[in-house]
Structures are given as C-alpha cells and as structure tokens.
N, C-alpha and C positions, 0 to 999 in steps of 0.2 A: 737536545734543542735548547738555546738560549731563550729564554725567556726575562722582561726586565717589566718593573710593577709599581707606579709610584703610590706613596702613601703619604698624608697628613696634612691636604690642603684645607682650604675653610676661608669664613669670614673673620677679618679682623680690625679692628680700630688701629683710624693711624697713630703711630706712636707704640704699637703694639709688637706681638712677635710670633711667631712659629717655626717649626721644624717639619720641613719634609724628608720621605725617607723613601731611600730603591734598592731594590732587591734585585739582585743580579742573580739567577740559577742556571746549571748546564754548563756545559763545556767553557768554563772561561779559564783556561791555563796561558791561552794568547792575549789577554784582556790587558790591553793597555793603557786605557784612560776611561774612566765617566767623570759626565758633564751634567750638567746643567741648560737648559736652555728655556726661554719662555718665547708667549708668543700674546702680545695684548691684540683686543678686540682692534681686527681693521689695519694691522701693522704686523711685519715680517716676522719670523722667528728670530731671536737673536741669542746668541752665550751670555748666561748668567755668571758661571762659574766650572772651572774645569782643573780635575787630581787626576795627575798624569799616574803612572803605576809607581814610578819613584821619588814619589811626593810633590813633585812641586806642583804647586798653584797657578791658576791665573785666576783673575774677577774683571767683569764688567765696570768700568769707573764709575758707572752710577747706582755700583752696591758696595765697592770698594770700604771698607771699614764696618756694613751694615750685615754684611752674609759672610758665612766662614765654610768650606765644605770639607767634609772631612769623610773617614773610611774605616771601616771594620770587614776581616773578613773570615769567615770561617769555613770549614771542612766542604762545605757545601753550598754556600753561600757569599758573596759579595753585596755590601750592601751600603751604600753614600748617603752622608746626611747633609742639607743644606741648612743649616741656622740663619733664619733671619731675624734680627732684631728693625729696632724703630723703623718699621715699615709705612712707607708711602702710599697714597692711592696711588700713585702710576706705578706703583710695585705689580698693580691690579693685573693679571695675565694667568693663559694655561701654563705650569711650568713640566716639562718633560726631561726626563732623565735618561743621558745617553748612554750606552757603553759600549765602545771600542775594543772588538774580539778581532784579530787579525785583521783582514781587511775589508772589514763586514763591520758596519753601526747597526747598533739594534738602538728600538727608542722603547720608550713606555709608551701606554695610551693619554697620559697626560694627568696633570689634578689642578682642580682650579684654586687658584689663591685670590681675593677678593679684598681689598683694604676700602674701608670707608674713612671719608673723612668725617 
C-alpha cells in the first residue's frame, strides 16, 4: 500500500526559508511524478512545483526562481524536497505532496507553511 507523508512545515518570517519533505513508501515501481501542490485559506488548490521521473521540472511563475524540487531515492523509499527560499506571506498555505503511481495520485495529509510579514 502506498503511503505519502509530508514533513517540515512551520512558521516563518518573510524573507526567510524552509524545506519541506515527502516520503513516498510501497509499491512505487510505476511512480512517475511528485508534486507539489498548496492550497491558501479560502482559494483553490494549485501546483507549486512538479519532478516528472526523468527529471524535468516545472514551477509555478510565482515561485519560479524562489523553490527548487528535487529527489532522492532509496531501496525503499522515495522522497522530494521542496526548498524554498525568500518566502512571502502569500507563500502562506497547506502544502501537499503528490505522487503519481500508474494511474492512481496519492496525496499526503498536508503541512502548513505560514509566512508572517
């Protein structure tokens, strides 16, 4: 059973930075992309950022230069990190981490990232 687990939200001052992290475990031999997604108070879900299986990227334009995602994986585990630097209040959202197993998305249960100005 896949299972996906996000880790490393918090509060932070604008101008500041963090890293989130996801854990992919279980049957991911079909696993073709994780993402990224957030979701601010009151407004839709949208794509942060997305690592297709053979590398390439996409980002959001309005994190473009400010979040990098990137991928480790091991024997047992698959796991994407979001880096974001000079973080904005409207960065302020749940952010959730997708992974794309055949034709199945599994999500995390979400972590809140929170930037004050």
């Amino acid at each position: 059973q896949v299972q996906v687990a996000e880790f490393g939200g918090g509060l932070v001052q604008a101008g500041g930075s963090l890293r989130l992290s996801c854990s992919v475990t279980g049957n991911t031999e079909t696993l073709t992309s994780m993402a990224w997604y957030r979701q601010a108070p009151g407004k839709q879900q949208t794509m942060v950022a997305v690592l297709a299986r053979g590398g390439a990227t996409r980002y959001a334009d309005s994190v473009k230069g400010r979040f990098t995602i990137s991928r480790t994986d091991t024997t047992y585990k698959n796991t994407t990190y979001l880096h974001m630097w000079n973080l904005k209040p409207e960065d302020t959202a749940v952010y959730y981490c997708n992974a794309a197993i055949g034709p199945t998305q599994y999500w995390g249960q979400g972590t809140q990232v929170t930037v004050s100005s």
